[in-house]
Backbone as CSV, one residue per row, in Angstrom:
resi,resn,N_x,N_y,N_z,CA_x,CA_y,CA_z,C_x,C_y,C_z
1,UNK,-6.803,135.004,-81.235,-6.893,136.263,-80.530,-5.474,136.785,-80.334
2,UNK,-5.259,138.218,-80.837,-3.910,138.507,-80.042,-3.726,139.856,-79.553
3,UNK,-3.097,140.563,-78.872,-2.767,141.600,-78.312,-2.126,142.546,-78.500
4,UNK,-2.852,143.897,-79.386,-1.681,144.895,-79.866,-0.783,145.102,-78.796
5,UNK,-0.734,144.984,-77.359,0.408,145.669,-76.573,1.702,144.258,-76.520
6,UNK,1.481,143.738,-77.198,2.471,142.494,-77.339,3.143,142.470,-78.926
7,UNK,4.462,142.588,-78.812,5.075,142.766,-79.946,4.585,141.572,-81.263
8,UNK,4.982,140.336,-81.024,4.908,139.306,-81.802,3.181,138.334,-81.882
9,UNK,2.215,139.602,-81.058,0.757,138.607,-80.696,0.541,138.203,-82.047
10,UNK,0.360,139.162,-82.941,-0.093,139.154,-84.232,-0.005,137.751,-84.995
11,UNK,1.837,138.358,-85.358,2.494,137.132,-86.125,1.864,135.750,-85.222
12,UNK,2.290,135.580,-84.518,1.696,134.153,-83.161,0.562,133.576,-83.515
13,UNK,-0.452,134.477,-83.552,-1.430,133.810,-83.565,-1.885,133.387,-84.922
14,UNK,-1.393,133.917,-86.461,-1.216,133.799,-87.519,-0.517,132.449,-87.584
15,UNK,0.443,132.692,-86.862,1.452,130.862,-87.080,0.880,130.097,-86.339
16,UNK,-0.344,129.952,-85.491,-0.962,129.301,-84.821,-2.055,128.496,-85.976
17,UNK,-2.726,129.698,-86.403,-4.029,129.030,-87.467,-2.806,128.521,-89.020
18,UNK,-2.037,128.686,-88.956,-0.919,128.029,-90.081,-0.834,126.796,-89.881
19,UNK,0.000,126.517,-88.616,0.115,125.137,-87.892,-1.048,124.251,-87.630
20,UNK,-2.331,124.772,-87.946,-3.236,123.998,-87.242,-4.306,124.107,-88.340
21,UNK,-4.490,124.305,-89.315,-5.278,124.164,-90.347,-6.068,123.434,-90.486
22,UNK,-5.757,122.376,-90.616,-6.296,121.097,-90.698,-7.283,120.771,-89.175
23,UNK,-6.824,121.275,-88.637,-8.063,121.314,-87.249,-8.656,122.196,-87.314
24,UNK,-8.666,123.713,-87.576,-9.341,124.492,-88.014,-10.716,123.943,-88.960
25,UNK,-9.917,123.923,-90.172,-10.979,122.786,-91.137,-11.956,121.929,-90.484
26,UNK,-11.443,121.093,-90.275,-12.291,120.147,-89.336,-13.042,120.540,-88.587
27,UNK,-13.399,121.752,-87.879,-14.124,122.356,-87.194,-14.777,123.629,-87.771
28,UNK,-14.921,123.784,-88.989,-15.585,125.129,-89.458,-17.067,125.102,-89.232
29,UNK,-17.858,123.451,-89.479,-19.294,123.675,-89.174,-19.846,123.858,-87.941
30,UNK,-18.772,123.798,-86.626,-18.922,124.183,-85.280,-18.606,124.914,-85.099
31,UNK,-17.814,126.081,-86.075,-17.472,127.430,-85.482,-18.846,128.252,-86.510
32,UNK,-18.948,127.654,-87.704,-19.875,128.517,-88.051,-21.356,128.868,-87.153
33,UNK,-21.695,127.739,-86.823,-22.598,127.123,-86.071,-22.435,128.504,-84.701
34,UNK,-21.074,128.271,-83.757,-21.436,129.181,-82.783,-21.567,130.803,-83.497
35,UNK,-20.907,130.963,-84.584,-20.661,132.586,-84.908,-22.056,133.020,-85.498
36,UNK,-23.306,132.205,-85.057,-24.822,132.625,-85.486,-25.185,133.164,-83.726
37,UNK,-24.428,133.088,-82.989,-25.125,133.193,-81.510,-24.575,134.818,-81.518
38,UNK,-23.804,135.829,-82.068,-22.830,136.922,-82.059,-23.661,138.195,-82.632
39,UNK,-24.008,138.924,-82.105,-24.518,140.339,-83.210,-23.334,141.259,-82.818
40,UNK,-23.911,141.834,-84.404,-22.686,142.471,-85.353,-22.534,143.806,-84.548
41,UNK,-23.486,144.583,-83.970,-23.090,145.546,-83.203,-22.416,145.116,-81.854
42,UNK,-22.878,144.446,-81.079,-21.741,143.905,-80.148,-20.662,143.331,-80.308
43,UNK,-20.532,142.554,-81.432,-19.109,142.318,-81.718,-18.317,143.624,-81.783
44,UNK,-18.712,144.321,-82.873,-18.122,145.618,-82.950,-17.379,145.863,-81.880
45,UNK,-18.215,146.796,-81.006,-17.654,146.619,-79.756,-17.062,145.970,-79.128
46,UNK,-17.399,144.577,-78.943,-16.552,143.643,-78.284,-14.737,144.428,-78.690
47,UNK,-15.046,144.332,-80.204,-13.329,144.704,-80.246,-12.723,145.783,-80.162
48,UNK,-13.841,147.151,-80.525,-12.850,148.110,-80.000,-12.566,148.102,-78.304
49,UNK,-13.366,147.786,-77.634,-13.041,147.591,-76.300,-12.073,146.713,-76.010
50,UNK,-11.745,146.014,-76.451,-10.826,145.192,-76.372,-9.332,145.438,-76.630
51,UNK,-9.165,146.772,-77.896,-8.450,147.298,-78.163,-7.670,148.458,-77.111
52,UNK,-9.054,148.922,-76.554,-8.826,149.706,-75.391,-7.955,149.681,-73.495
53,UNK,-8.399,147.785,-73.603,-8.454,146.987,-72.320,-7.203,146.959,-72.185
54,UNK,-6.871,146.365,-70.696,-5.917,145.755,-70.175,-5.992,144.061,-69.445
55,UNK,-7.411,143.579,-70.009,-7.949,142.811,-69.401,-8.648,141.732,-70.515
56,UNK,-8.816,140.657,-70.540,-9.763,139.874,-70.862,-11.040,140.054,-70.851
57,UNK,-11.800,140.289,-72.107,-13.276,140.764,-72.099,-13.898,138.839,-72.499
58,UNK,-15.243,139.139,-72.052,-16.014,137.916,-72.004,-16.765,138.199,-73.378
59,UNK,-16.460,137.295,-74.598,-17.632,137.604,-75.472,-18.746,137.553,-75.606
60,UNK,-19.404,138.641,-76.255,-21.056,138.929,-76.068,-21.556,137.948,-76.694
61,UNK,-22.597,136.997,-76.388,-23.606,135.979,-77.343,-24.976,136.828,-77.180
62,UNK,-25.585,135.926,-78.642,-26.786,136.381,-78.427,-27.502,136.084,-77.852
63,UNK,-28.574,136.398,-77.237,-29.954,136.301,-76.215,-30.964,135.521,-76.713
64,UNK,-30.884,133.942,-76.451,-31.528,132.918,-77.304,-33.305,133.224,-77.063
């Protein structure tokens, strides 16, 4: 996650999933796994609002 009002969020969090790959990896069938709970119109949103914020938004899951 990073923060357009922060100069370096971008790059950061890019050198974050660089550095950590290999844990990334290791965890793709548990991230795939949660990214089935997410609809695509609320995500949407999720991020332009997010773009908008000054705040930490809670991500939307889906309604089991």
């Amino acid at each position: 996650v990073f923060s357009h009002k922060r100069n370096n969020s971008l790059r950061n969090a890019l050198h974050y999933c660089v550095n950590n790959l290999d844990d990334i990896r290791s965890r793709k069938k548990e991230i795939m796994e949660w990214s089935q709970c997410i609809e695509p119109d609320e995500i949407a949103t999720y991020f332009l609002e997010g773009l908008k914020s000054n705040s930490v938004l809670t991500l939307p899951r889906k309604e089991e």
